[in-house]
N, C-alpha and C positions, 0 to 999 in steps of 0.2 A: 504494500500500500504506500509504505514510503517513496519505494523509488517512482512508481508512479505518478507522484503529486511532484515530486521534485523537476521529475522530466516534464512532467506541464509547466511549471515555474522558469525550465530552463527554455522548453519552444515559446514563450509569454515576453521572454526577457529577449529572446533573440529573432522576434519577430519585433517589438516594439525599438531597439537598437538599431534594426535594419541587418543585420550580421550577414543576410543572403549575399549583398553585398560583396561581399571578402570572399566568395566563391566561384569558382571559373566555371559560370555558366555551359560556354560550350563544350565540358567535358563531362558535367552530371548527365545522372538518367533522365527520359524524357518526365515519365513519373515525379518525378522529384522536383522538375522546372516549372509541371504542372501544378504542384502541388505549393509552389513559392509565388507563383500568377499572383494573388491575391494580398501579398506583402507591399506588391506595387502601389497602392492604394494609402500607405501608411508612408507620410514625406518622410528621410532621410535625414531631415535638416542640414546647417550648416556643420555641421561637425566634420572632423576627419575619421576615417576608418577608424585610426588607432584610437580617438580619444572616447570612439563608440565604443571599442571593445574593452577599454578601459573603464566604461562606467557601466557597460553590462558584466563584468566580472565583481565590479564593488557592491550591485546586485544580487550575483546569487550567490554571496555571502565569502567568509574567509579562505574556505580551500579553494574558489574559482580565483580569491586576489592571492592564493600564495601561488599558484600554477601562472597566473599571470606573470609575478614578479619573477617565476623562473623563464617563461618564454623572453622575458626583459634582457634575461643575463646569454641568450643564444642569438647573438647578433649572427652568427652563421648561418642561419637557418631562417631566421625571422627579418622582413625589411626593416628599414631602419627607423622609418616614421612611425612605425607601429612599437618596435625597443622603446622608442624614442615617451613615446603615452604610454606604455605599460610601467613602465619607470617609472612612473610618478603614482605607483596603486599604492595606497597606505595600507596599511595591518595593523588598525585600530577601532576594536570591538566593543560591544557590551559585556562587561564583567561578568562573570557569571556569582552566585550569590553565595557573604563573606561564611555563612556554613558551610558551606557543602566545602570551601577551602578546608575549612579547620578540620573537618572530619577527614579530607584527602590525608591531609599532612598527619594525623593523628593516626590513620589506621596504615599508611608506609612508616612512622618510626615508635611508634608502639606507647605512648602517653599523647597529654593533653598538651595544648600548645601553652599555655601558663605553667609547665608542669618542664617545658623544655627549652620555652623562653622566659627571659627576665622581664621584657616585654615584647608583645607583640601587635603591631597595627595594624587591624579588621577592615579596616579598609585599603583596597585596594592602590599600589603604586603605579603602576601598568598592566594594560591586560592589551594580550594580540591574540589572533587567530588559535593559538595553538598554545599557550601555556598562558599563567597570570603571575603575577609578582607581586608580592606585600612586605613591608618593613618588618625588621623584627630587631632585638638586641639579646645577645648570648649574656648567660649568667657573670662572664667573665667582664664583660662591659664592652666586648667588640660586635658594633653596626653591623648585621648581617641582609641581604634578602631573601627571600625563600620564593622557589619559582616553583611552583605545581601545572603539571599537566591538565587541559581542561579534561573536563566528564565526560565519558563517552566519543572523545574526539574520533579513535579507532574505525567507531563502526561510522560515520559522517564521512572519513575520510574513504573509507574500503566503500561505501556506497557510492561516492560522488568518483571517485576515480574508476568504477564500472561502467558507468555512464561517460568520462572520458575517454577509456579505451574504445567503448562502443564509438563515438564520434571519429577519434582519429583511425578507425578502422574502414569507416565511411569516408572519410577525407583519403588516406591511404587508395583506396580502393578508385574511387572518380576522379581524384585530381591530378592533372599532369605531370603536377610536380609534386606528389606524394610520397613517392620514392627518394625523391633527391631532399623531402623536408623531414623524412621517418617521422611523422607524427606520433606512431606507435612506439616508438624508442624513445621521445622525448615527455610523453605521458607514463612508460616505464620509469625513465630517469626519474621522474616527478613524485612517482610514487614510492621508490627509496631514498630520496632527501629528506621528504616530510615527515616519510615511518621514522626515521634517522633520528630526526628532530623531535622526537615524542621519546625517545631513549633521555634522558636526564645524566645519567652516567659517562655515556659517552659523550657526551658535551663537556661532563667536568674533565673527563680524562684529556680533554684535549685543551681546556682552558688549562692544566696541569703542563701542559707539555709545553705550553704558549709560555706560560710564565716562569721555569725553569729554564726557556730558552732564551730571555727575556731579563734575568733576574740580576739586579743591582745597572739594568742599562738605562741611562739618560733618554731612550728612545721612546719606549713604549714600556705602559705599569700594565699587567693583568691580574686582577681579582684575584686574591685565595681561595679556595674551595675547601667548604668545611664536611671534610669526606666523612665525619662521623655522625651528620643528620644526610646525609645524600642519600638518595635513592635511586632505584629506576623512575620514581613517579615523580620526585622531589628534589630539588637541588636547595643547596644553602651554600650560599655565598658572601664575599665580604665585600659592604656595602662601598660605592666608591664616591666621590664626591668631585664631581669636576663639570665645564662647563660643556654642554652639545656645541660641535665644530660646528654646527651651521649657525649659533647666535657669533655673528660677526663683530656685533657693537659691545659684546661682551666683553670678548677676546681684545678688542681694539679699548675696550675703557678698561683694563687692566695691563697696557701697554703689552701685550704680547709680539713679539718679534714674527708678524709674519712668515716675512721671508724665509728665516729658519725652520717658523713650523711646518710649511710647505714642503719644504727639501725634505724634513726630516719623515713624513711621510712618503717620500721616493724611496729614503733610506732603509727603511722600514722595511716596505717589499721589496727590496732588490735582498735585505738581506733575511729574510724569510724565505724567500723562494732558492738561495744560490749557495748561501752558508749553510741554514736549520735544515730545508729543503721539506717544510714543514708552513703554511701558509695558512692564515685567517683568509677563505674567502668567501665570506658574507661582511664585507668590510663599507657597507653602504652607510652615508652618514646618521644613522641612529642608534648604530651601533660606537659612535664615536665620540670620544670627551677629551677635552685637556685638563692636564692640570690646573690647578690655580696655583700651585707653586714655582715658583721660577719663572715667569715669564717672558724673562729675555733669554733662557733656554728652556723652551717649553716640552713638555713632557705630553705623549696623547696617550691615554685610556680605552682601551678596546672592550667592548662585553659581547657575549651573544657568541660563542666558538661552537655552536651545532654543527657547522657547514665548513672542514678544512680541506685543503688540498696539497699534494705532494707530487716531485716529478720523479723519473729515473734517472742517473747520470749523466746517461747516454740523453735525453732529453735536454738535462741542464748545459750541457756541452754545446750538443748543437743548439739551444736557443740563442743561446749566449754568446755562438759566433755567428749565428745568423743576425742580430741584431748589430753586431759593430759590421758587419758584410754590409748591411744595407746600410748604415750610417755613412757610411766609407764611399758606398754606392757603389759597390765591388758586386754586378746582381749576378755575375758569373759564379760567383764563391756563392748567394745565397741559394742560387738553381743547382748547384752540387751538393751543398749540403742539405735541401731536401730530398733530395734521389739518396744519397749517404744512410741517413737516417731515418729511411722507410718512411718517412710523412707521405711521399707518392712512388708510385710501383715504379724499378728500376728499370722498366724499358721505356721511359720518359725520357725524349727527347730534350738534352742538355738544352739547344738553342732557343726551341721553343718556347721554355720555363723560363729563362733568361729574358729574352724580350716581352713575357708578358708580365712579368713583375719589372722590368726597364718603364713598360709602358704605365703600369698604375703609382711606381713610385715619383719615377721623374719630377711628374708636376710640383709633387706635395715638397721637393727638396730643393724649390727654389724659395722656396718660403724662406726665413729667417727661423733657426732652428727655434728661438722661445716659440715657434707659431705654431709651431708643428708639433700634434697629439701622436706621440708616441703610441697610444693603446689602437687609436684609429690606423696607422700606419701595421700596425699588428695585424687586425682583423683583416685588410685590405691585404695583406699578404696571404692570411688564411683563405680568406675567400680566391684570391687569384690563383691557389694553389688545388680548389675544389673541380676547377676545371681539367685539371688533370689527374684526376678521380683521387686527392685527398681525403680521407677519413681524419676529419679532428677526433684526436684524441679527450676522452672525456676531461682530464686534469689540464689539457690546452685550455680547453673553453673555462674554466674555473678560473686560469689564472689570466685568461686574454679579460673574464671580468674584471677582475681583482683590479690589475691594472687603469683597466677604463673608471673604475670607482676613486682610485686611487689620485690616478694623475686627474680626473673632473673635480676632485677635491682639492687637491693641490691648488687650481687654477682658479677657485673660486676665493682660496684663502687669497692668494698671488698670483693676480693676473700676467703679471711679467715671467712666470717660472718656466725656467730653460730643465724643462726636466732631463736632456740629453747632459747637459754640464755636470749634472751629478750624477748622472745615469752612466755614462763611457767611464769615467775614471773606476768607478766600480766593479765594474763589466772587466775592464785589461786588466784590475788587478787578481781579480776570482780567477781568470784566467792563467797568470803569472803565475797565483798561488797555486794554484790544480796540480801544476809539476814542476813544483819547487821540490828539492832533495828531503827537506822536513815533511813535507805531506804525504810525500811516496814511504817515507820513513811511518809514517803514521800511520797509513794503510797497511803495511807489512805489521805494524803491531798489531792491527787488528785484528786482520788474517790468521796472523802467522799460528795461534792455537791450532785453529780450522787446519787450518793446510798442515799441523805436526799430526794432529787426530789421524787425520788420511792418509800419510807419510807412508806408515806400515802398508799399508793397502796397495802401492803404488806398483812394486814386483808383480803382485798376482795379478791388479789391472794390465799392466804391460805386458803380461804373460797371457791372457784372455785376450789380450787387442792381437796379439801375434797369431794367438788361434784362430780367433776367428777369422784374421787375415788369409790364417794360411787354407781354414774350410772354405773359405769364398774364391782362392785359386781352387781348391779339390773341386769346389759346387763349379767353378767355373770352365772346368777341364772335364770335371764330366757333363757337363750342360753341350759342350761344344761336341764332346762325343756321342751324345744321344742327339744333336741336328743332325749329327755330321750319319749315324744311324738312319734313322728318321728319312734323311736325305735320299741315302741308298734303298729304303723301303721304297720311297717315293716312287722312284725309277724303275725299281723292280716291279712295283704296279703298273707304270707306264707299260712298261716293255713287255708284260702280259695283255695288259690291253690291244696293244698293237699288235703282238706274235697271232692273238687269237683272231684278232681283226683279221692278219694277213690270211689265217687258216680257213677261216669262215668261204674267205672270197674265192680262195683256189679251192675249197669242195664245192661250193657254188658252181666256178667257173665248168672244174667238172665235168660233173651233175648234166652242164648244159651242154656240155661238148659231147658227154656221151650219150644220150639222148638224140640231139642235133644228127647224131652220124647213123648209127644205127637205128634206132625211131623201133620199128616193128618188127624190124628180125633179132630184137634185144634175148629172147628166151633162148633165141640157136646159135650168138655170135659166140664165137672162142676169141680167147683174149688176146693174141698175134692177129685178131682181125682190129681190134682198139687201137686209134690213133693215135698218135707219139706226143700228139700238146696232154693228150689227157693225163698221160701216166707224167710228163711234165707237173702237169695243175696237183696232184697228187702230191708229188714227191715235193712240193713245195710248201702243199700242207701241211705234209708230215712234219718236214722240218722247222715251220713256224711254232708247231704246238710244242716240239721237241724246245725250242728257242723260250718259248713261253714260261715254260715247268721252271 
């Protein structure tokens, strides 16, 4: 019954939105174009697609605006106009009611919330889609929050994302470009973020890991996690006090250094992503605070680590020289190092790749580097590289977000920010250090257990590689001797077929010759009356069948 009313709620919202709109007509069923006739009747208004689809998602309520805010972050996949409005969906709900909180948090840690707070505030601090947050204070006297998972979210979300895969299987199915947008994989993806994000635990473990990696740096504070009230359903956290990076006249009436905190958010993710190899990416600004201390070196505040991302080596490498390649405008060096690094299949023509990232970069490089969006120049590679059947990698698209969240934030604190000036020096030294003589030293210490473990091993594997070598010459000596068999059968069935053939013809021929001569005095002829071809056609049989055997 539920899904039922939801799916009328959902065709209600997206007939009144216009949504047919956003559908390539000439590729649906005829049924279905018949069935959309009638929408025509309902004006469109001034709006743009995107910012329709944007207030039809804030409609059918929180999981359509967190699915939105993920289509926001697949600039690959999604046009730009439409990123561009879905990006602006908020994830600000009605609380749900201050009991049913307390009895969550009460039946995950097994007392009453006065019984485990010193105090705690019933009224709500935040509430989003998918969890809520309330003040509290530990008996020791340290400011915590307590984040509970809403009620029932599980089954809202396992319902409504049935009903998306039903859509993008109908999109999948009629649209031209269904295939090349996998809608079906991007509603999968969507559906293990969210579940993701309803784990409480794993959020702390990785706010744990943020801030351990993080810990006594001038860069970036992350929140303590108070793992002895944490839960799967409940997180408690230490509460943090700093000001949202979007209040600008905050930041500017407590004399913060701009400039530096800009950079210092470049710095941030180059080295989260190159050094930790370990990235916050849900780093949109509401997840973001600075300090109020120091603010001629100002310190930023992260919360919210549900959503991390991590590369492979072999990734950090090649980004890292594809990005000074293109800066260099070396697009030679970036067209090899895609084909290198499996981003597109190695029978991709060097040349081709080359002049077509020549052609999307060029333009954007006569700019003045502060002009130039390093994330956009990112994506524009990605996308030029889709053409030559690129599969993004799921942790690409994570960190080509991160990036565009990062550097749009940058630019907003500091309009003038040359994000490449802090960006290259970075880049050459990560690189430098990669195979400096101490790092390879430091890899060998890691290793080196692993590799002494296996040491002993190494004889017998090297004695099994020789066997098997030397089975695969036996497998391949007799493989050659059973064609080379096989072969000889072959011929001996020929040369049966043909012996028999030639036999068949000359008792034939025969047959006809004796006949032919004799006719009617066959019962009285004596055989020195029979012609000489015959006993020829004969003797020629004989020996073909003889030839045959």
């Amino acid at each position: 019954m539920y899904s039922l009313l939801r799916l009328c709620r959902i065709v209600f919202t997206f007939a009144r939105f216009r949504l047919d709109l956003l559908l390539p007509r000439h590729n649906i069923p005829w049924w279905l174009r018949l069935l959309l006739c009638p929408l025509r009747l309902i004006p469109a208004g001034s709006l743009s697609r995107g910012e329709r689809l944007r207030l039809a998602c804030e409609q059918l309520g929180p999981i359509f605006v967190k699915f939105g805010q993920l289509l926001s972050t697949r600039p690959d996949l999604i046009p730009a106009d439409i990123v561009e409005a879905l990006s602006e969906l908020q994830d600000n709900v009605p609380p749900f009611a201050k009991e049913t909180f307390c009895q969550l948090v009460e039946s995950s840690l097994g007392d009453s919330v006065d019984a485990i707070f010193a105090q705690f505030d019933r009224e709500p601090l935040a509430s989003a889609s998918v969890a809520q947050v309330h003040a509290a204070v530990l008996h020791d006297g340290r400011e915590v929050v307590v984040k509970v998972v809403r009620p029932g979210i599980e089954r809202v979300i396992s319902q409504d994302t049935r009903l998306l895969h039903a859509l993008a299987r109908g999109l999948e199915r009629y649209s031209a470009d269904g295939k090349r947008l996998r809608p079906v994989e991007v509603v999968e993806d969507y559906r293990t973020t969210i579940f993701d994000e309803l784990d409480l635990q794993r959020e702390a473990a990785n706010a744990s890991q943020l801030r351990r990696n993080f810990l006594h740096s001038p860069l970036l504070y992350i929140p303590e996690i108070m793992w002895d009230y944490t839960r799967n359903k409940v997180l408690v956290m230490e509460r943090i006090s700093g000001i949202p990076v979007t209040q600008i006249d905050a930041l500017e009436a407590q004399h913060t250094d701009m400039k530096k905190l800009a950079e210092r958010g470049v710095e941030i993710f180059f080295t989260q992503v190159f050094e930790h190899n370990f990235f916050h990416a849900d780093m949109h600004p509401g997840n973001i605070f600075v300090s109020r201390e120091h603010p001629e070196q100002p310190q930023y505040i992260a919360v919210d680590m549900a959503i991390v991302g991590s590369l492979t080596r072999a990734d950090q490498y090649y980004l890292a020289r594809n990005m000074l390649a293109m800066f260099r405008r070396d697009y030679r060096q970036v067209a090899e190092l895609h084909i290198q690094s499996g981003w597109v299949p190695e029978d991709t023509r060097v040349e081709e790749l080359e002049a077509a990232v020549r052609t999307v970069c060029e333009p954007i490089f006569e700019k003045p580097l502060k002009d130039i969006s390093f994330g956009h120049v990112l994506l524009s590679l990605f996308r030029t590289a889709r053409r030559f059947n690129m599969e993004v990698q799921p942790q690409l698209v994570l960190l080509q977000k991160t990036l565009l969240n990062i550097e749009g934030l940058g630019r907003q604190l500091y309009p003038d920010l040359d994000l490449w000036s802090t960006a290259h020096p970075f880049l050459e030294r990560w690189l430098k250090n990669r195979f400096d003589p101490r790092t390879l030293w430091g890899e060998l210490k890691r290793y080196a257990p692993e590799w002494l473990e296996k040491f002993p091993e190494v004889p017998h594997l090297v004695f099994n590689g020789l066997q098997q070598v030397q089975n695969i010459g036996e497998w391949s000596q007799e493989l050659a001797l059973t064609r080379a068999q096989l072969a000889r059968q072959e011929k001996a069935r020929r040369r049966r077929r043909y012996a028999n053939f030639a036999a068949l013809l000359s008792l034939a021929g025969a047959g006809y010759l004796a006949l032919s001569e004799v006719n009617a005095q066959l019962p009285n002829v004596e055989l020195n009356q029979l012609p000489a071809g015959l006993w020829v056609l004969l003797a020629t049989a004989a020996v073909a069948i003889i030839a045959g055997r």
